[in-house]
C-alpha beads as a LAMMPS data file, in Angstrom:
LAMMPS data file: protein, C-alpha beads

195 atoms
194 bonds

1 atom types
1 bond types

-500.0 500.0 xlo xhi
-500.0 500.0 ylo yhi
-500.0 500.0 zlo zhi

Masses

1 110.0

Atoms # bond

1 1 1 426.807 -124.667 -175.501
2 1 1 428.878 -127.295 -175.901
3 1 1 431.447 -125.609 -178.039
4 1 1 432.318 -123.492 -175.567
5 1 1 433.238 -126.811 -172.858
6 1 1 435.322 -127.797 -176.384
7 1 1 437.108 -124.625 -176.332
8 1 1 438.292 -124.952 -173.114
9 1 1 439.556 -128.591 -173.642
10 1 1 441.597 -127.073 -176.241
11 1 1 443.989 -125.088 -173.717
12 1 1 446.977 -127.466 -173.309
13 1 1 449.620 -126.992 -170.368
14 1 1 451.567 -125.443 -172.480
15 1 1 448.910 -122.416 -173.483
16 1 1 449.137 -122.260 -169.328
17 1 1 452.323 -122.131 -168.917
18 1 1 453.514 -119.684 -171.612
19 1 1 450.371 -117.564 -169.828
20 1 1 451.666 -117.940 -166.578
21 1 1 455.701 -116.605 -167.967
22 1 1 453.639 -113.158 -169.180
23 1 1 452.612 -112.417 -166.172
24 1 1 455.595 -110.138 -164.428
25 1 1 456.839 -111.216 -161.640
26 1 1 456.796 -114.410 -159.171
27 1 1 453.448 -117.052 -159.915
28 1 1 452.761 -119.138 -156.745
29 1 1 450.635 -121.538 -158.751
30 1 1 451.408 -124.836 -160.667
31 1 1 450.206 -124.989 -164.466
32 1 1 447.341 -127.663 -162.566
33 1 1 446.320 -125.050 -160.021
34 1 1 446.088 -122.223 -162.615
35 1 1 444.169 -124.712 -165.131
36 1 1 441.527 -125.671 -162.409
37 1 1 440.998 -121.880 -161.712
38 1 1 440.748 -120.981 -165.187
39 1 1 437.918 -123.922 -165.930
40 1 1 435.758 -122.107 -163.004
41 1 1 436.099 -118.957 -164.031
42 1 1 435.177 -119.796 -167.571
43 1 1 432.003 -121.945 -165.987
44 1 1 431.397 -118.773 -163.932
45 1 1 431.373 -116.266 -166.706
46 1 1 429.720 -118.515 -169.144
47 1 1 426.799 -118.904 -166.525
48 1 1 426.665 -115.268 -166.345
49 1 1 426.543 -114.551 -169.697
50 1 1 423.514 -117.276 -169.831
51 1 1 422.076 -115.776 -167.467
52 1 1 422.574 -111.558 -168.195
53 1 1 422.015 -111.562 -172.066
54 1 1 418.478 -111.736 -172.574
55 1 1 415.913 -112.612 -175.682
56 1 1 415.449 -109.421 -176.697
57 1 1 419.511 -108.983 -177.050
58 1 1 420.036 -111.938 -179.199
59 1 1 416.820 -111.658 -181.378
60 1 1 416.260 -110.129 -185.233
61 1 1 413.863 -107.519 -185.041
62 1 1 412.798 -107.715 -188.617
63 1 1 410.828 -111.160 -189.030
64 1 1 409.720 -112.546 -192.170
65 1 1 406.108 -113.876 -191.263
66 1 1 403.038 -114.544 -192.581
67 1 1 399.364 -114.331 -191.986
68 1 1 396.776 -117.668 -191.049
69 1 1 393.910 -116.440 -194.234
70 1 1 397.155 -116.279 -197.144
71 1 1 397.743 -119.277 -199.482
72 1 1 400.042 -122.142 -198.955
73 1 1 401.798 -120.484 -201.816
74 1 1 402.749 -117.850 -200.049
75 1 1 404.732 -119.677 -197.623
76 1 1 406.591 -122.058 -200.264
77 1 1 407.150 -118.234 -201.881
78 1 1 408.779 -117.090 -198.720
79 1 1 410.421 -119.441 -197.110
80 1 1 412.217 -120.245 -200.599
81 1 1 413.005 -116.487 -201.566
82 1 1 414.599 -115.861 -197.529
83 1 1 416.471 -119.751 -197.620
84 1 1 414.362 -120.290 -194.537
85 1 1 412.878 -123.932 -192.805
86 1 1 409.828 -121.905 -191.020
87 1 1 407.880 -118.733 -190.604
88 1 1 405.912 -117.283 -188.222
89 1 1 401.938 -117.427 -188.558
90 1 1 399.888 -114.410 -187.572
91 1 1 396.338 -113.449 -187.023
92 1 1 394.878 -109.765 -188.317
93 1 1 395.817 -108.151 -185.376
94 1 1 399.880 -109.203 -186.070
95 1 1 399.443 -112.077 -182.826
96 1 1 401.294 -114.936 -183.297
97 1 1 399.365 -117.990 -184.109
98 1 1 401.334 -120.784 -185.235
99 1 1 404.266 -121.349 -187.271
100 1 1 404.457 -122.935 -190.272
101 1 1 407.313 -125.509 -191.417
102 1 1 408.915 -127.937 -193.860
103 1 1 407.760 -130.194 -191.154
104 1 1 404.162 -129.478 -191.163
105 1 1 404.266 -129.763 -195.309
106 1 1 406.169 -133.846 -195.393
107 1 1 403.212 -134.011 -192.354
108 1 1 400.816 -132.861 -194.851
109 1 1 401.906 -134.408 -197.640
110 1 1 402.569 -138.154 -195.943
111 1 1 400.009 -140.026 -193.698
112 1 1 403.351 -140.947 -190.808
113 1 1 403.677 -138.901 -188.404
114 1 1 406.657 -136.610 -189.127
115 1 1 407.788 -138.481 -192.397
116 1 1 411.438 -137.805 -193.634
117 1 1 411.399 -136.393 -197.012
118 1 1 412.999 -139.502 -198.720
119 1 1 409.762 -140.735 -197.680
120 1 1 407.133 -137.910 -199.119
121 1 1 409.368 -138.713 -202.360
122 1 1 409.131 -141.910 -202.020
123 1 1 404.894 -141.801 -202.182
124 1 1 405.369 -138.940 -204.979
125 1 1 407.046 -141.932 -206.860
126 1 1 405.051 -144.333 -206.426
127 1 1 401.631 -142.432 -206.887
128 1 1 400.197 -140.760 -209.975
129 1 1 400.105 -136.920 -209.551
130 1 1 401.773 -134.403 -207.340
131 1 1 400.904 -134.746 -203.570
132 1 1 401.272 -130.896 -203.930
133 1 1 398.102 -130.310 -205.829
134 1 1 395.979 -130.904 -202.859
135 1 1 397.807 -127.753 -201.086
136 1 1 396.496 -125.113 -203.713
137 1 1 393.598 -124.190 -202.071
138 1 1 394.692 -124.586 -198.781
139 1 1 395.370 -121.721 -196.366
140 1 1 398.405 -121.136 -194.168
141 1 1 396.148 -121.562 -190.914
142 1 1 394.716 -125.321 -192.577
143 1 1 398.363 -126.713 -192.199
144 1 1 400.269 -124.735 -189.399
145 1 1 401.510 -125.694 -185.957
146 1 1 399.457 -124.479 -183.404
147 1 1 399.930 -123.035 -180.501
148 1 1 403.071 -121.959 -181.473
149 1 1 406.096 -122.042 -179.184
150 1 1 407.240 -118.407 -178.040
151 1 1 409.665 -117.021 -175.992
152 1 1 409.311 -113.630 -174.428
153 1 1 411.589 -111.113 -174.636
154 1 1 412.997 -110.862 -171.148
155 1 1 413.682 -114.776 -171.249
156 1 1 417.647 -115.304 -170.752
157 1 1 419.988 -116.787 -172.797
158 1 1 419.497 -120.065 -171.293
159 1 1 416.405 -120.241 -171.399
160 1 1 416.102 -120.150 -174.854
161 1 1 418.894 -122.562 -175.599
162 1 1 417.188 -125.119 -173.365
163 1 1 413.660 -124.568 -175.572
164 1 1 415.650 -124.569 -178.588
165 1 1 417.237 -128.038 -177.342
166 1 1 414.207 -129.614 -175.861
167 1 1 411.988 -128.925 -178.679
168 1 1 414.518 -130.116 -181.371
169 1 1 413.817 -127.137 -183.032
170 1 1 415.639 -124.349 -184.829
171 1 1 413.996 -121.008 -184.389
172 1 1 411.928 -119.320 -181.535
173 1 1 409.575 -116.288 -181.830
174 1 1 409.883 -113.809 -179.405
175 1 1 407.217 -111.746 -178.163
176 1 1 405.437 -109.298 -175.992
177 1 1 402.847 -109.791 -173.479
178 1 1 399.813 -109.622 -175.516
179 1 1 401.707 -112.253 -178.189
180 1 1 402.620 -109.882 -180.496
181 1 1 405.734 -111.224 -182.651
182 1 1 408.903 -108.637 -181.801
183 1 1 411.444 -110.621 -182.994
184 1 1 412.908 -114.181 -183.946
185 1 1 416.408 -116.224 -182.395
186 1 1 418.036 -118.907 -184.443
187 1 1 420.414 -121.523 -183.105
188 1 1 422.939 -119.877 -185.124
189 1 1 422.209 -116.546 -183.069
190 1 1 422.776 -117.981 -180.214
191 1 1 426.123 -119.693 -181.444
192 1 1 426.998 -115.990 -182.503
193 1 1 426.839 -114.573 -179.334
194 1 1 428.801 -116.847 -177.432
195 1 1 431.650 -116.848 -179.915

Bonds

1 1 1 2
2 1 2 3
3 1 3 4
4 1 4 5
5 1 5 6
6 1 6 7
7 1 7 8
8 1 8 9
9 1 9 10
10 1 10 11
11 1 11 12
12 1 12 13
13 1 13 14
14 1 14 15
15 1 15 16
16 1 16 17
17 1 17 18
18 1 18 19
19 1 19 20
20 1 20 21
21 1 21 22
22 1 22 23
23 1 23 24
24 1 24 25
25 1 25 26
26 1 26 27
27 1 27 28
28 1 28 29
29 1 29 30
30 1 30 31
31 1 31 32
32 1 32 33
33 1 33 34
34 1 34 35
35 1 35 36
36 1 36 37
37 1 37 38
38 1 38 39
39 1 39 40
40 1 40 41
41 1 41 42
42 1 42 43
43 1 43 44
44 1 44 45
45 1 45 46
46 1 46 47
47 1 47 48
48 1 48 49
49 1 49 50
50 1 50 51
51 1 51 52
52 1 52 53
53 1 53 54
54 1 54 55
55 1 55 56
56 1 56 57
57 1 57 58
58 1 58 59
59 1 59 60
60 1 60 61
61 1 61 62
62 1 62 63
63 1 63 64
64 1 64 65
65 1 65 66
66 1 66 67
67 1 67 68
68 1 68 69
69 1 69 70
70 1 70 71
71 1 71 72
72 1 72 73
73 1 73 74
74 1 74 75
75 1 75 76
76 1 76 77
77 1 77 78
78 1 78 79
79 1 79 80
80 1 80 81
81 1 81 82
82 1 82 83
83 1 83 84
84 1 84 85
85 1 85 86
86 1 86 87
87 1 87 88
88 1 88 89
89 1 89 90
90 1 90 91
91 1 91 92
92 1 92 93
93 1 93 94
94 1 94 95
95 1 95 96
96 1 96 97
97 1 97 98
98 1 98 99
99 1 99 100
100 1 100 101
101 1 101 102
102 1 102 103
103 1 103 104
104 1 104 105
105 1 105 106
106 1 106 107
107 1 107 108
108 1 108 109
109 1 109 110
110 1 110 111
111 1 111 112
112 1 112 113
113 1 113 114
114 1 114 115
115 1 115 116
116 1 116 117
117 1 117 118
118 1 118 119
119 1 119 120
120 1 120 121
121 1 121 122
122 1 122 123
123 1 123 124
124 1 124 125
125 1 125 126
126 1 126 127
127 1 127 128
128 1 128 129
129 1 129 130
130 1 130 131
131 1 131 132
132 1 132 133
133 1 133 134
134 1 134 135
135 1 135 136
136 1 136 137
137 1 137 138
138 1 138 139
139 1 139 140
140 1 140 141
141 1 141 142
142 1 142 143
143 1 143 144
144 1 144 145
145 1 145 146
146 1 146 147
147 1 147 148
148 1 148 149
149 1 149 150
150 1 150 151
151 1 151 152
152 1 152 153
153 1 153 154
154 1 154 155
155 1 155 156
156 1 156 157
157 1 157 158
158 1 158 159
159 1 159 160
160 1 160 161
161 1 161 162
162 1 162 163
163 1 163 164
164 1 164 165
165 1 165 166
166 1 166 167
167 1 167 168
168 1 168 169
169 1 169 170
170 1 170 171
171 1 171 172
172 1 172 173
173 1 173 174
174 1 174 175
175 1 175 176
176 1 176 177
177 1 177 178
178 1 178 179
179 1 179 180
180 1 180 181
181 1 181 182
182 1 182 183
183 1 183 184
184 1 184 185
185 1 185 186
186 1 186 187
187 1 187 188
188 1 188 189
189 1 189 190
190 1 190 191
191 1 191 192
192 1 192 193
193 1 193 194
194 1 194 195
C-alpha cells in the first residue's frame, strides 16, 4: 500500500497548480490548501476502497491445488509447470489442509529452521547424494504446512494485505465456511487492484 502514499508524493505544485487553472472560473484556494485537501481525499478513498472491495473481488477462482495422499512429485510437477512458490493442500472432500511451499522443501531438505537455499546447496555440496532422494516416497501431507492460513471470502481488502504483510507471505487461500478452497489472492492481485 505503500505505492499508493508514493504516488501521491509524486504530485508537485506545479501538477496543482496547472489543475487548479482547468478549473473555470475563480479558485479561492492556494496550491497548499488544495494539496492538503487532495492528500485527505486520496487517504479517504483509499480507506474506502480497503475497506469496500472484498476477498472474493480480488481472488482467482481457478486454483491450482493439490491433494495431502499425492506424491511429493506432484507438487515439484506443479508448482514448476504453473511458475508458482506454493499450492494449496486438500483433503478428499476438497477442504483445505495445508499448503505446501519452497519453504517447507529447503525445511525438509536442511536441519535450520527455514534455511536459505544457498544453504540446502551448500549441504548438497558437501554431502554424497541428492538430499532429494529421501522425498520420493514421501506424500504431500508428510511435508506441508499445517493449519494452513485462510482468508474468507467476505474479508476486505485490508484485511488481507495486513495477513499477507504479517505473515511475510505471498499468497492466501480463500474460502467458505466449511474450509472449502474458492479461490486464491497474490500480492500482485492486490497491487493490481489498487493501480
Amino acid at each position: 500500500m505503500n505505492q499508493f502514499n508514493e504516488c501521491f508524493q509524486t504530485l508537485t505544485d506545479e501538477d496543482v497548480f496547472e489543475a487548479m487553472k482547468r478549473i473555470p472560473g475563480y479558485v479561492d484556494i492556494t496550491p497548499s490548501d488544495f494539496l492538503d485537501i487532495y492528500k485527505i481525499a486520496f487517504d479517504h478513498a483509499l480507506s474506502r476502497i480497503r475497506s469496500a472491495v472484498l476477498a472474493s473481488h480480488v481472488m482467482t477462482p481457478k486454483v491450482v491445488s493439490v491433494t495431502e495422499d499425492e506424491p511429493v512429485l506432484e507438487a515439484v510437477k506443479k508448482m514448476g509447470k504453473y511458475n508458482i512458490s506454493g499450492l494449496p493442500v486438500l483433503d478428499s472432500q476438497n477442504r483445505i489442509v495445508g499448503v505446501i511451499s519452497e519453504k517447507d522443501f529447503l525445511t525438509r531438505m536442511n536441519e535450520k529452521q527455514a534455511p536459505s537455499f544457498m544453504q540446502v546447496l551448500q549441504q548438497c555440496l558437501e554431502t554424497s547424494g541428492c538430499l532429494m532422494v529421501s522425498f520420493k516416497s514421501l506424500k504431500i501431507g508428510d511435508i506441508m504446512s499445517s493449519p494452513p492460513v485462510t482468508i474468507a471470502r467476505d474479508a476486505t481488502l485490508a484485511e488481507v494485505a495486513g495477513t499477507l504483510d504479517r505473515l511475510s507471505i505471498n499468497r492466501l487461500p480463500v474460502c467458505d465456511e466449511s474450509s472449502i478452497l474458492v479461490g486464491i489472492i497474490a500480492r500482485s492481485d492486490i497491487v493490481q487492484v489498487m493501480c
